[in-house]
C-alpha positions as CSV (number, residue, x, y, z in Angstrom):
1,X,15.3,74.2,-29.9
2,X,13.0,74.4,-33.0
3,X,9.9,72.6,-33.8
4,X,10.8,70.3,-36.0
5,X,13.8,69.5,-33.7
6,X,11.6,68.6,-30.9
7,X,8.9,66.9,-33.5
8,X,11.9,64.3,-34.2
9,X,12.5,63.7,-30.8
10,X,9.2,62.7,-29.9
11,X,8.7,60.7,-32.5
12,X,11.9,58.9,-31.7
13,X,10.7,58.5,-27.8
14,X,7.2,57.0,-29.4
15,X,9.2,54.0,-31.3
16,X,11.3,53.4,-28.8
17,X,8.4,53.1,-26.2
18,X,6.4,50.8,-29.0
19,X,9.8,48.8,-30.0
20,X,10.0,48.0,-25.9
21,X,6.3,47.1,-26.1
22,X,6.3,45.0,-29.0
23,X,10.0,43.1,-27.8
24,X,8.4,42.9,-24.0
25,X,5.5,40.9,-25.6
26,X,7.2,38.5,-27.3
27,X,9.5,38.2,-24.3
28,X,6.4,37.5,-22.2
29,X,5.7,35.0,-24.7
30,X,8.9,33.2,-24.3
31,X,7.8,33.5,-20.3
32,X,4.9,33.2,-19.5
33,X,5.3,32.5,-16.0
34,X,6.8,36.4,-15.9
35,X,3.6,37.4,-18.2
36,X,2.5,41.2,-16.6
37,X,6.4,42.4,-16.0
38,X,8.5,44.0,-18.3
39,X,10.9,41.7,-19.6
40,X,14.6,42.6,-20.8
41,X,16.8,41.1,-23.2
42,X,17.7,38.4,-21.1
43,X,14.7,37.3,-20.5
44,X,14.5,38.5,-17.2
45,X,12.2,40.6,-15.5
46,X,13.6,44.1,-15.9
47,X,13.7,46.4,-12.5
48,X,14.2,49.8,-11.5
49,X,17.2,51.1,-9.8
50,X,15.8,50.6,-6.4
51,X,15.7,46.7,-7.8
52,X,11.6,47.0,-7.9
53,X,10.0,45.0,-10.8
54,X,8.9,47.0,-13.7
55,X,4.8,46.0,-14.1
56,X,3.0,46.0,-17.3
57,X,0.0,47.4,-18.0
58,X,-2.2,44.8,-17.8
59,X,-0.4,43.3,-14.8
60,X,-3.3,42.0,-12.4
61,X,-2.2,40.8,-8.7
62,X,-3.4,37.3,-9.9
63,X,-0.1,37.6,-12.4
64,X,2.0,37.9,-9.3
65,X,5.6,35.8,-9.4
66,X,7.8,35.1,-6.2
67,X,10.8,36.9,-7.3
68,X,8.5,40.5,-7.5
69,X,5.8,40.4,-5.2
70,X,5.9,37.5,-2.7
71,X,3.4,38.5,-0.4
72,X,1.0,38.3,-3.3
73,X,1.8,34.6,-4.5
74,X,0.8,32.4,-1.4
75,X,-2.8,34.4,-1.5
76,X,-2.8,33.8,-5.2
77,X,-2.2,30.0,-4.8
78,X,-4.5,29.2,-1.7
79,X,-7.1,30.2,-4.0
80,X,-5.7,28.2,-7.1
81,X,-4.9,25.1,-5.2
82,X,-7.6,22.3,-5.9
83,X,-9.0,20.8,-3.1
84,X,-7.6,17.5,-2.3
85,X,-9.8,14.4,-2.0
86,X,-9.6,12.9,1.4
87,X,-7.5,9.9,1.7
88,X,-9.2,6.7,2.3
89,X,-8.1,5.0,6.0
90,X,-7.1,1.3,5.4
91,X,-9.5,-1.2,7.6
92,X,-7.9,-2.1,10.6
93,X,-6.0,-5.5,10.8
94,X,-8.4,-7.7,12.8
95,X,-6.9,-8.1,16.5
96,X,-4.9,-11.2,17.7
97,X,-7.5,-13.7,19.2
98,X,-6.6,-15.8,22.3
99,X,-8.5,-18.6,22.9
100,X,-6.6,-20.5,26.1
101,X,-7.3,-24.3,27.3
102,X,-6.4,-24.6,30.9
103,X,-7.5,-28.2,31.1
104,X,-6.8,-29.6,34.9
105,X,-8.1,-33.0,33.8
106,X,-5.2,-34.3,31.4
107,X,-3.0,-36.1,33.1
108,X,-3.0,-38.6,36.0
109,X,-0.5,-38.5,38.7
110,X,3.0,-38.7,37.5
111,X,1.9,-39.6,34.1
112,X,2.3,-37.8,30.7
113,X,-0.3,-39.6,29.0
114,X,-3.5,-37.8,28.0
115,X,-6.7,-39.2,29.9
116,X,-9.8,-39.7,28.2
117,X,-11.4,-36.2,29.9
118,X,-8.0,-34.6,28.3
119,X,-8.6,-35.9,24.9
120,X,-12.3,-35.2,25.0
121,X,-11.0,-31.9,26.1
122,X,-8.3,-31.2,23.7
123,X,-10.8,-32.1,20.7
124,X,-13.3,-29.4,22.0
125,X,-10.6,-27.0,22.4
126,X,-9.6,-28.0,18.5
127,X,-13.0,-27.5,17.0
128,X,-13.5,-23.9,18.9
129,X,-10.8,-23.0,17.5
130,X,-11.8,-23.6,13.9
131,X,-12.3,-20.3,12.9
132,X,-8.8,-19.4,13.5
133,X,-6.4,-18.4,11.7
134,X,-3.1,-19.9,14.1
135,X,0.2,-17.6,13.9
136,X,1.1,-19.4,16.8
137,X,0.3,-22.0,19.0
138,X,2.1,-22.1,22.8
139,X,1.7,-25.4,24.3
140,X,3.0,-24.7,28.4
141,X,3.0,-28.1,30.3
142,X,3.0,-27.8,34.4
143,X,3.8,-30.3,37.4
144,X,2.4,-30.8,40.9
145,X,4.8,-29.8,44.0
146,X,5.6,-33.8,44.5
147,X,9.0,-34.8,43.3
148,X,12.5,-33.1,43.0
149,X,12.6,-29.9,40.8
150,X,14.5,-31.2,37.5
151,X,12.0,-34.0,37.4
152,X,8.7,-32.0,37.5
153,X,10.6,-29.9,35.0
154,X,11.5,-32.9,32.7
155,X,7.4,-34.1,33.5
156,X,6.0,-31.2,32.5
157,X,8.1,-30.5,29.0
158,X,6.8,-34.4,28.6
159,X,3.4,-33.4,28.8
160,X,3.5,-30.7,26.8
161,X,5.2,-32.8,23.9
162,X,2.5,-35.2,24.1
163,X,-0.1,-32.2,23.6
164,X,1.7,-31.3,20.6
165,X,1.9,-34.7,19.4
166,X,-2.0,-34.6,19.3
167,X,-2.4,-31.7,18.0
168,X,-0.1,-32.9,14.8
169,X,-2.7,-35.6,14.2
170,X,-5.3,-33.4,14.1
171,X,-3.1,-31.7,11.2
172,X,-1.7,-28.5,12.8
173,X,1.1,-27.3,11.0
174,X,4.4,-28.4,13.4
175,X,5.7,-25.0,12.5
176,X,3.1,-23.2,14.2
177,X,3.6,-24.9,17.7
178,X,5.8,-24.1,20.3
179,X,6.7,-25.7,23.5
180,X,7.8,-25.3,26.9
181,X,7.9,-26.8,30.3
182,X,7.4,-25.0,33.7
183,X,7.8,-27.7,36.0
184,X,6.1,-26.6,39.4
185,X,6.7,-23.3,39.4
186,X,3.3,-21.9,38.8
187,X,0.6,-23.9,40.3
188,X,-2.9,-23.4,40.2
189,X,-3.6,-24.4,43.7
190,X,-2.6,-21.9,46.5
191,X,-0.4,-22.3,49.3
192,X,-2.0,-24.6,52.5
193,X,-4.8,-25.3,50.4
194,X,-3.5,-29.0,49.7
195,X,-1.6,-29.5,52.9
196,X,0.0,-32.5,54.3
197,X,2.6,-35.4,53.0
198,X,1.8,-37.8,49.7
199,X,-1.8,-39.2,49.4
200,X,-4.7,-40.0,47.8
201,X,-6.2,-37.7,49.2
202,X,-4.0,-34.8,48.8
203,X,-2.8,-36.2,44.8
204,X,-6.7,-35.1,43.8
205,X,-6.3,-32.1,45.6
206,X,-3.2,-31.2,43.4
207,X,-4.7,-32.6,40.2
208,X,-5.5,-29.2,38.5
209,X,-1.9,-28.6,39.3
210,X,-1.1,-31.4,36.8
211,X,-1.9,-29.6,33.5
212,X,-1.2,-28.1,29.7
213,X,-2.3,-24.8,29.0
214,X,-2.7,-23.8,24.7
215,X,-2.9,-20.5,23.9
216,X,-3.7,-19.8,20.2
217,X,-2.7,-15.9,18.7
218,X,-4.3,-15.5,15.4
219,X,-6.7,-14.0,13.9
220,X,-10.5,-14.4,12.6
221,X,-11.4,-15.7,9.6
């Protein structure tokens, strides 16, 4: 081979090398999430037969892409990532308040009329419970042991309606109230502590038997 032959031939491999350059540029320009890889006319990163990608030679590891060195990229992006701003915890819903009247002075004997100690009662429980917020308001009348079952049950849902009817005239929403009778099923008194037939004396031992319990679930203004 002469000279000159092997002159052309190097110059030849020279353009070729700067034509690859100069097309791989604007390629990278086209892509420059690829930008450090050789890029082929497809626009894709070119690879060698062993399916490596071809680098650049100003290809950093901070130019790393997934597709050609993934063990690179999640180091490359833990540094990148900003740090994010802690999230602000909402302020807790205030908790449901009870507030319960067990008032064993509202009703006489037999009766499902409010007593003076019940009303005075009744408005005390009203203006404690002023800074209330009512979701709802359970209004459980109850019955003394004397008399059949369905009438102490009939007595005490008559109490507890005449509760509620108070409270409506001290403008409680109706919708807010809910009530319910339990007859004699759950005295307050405990058993052989008011023993003997009907009396006087035994009727005021069962008075705080004779009742309305209100339980307000809310929450604080």
């Amino acid at each position: 081979m002469t000279n000159s032959l092997i002159r052309k031939q190097l110059a030849l491999a020279v353009m070729c090398t700067l034509g690859l350059g100069l097309a791989n540029a604007a390629m990278a320009q086209n892509n420059p999430t690829k930008k450090g890889y050789l890029i082929d006319q497809r626009g894709e990163v070119a690879r060698s037969g062993y399916g490596l990608c071809w680098h650049t030679g100003y290809w950093t590891p901070a130019l790393a892409i997934a597709e050609c060195d993934p063990d690179l990229v999640p180091k490359q992006l833990a540094q990148a990532a900003p740090q994010q701003m802690p999230v602000a915890t909402p302020a807790p819903k205030p908790a449901a308040q009870r507030v319960t009247l067990d008032a064993d002075m509202l009703f006489d004997f037999d009766k499902a009329v409010l007593r003076p100690a019940g009303v005075a009662a009744l408005d005390d429980f009203i203006a404690k419970s002023k800074d209330i917020s009512p979701e709802v308001i359970l209004v459980v009348g109850h019955a003394d042991r004397f008399g059949s079952n369905a009438y102490n049950q009939s007595l005490s849902e008559r109490r507890a309606a005449t509760v509620k009817s108070y409270l409506l005239k001290k403008g409680i929403d109706a919708n807010r109230i809910k009530t319910e009778g339990r007859g004699e099923t759950q005295p307050v008194t405990k058993a052989g502590e008011c023993p003997g037939a009907k009396s006087a004396k035994v009727i005021a031992c069962l008075q705080p038997d004779r009742r309305v319990v209100v339980e307000v679930v809310g929450t604080r203004k």
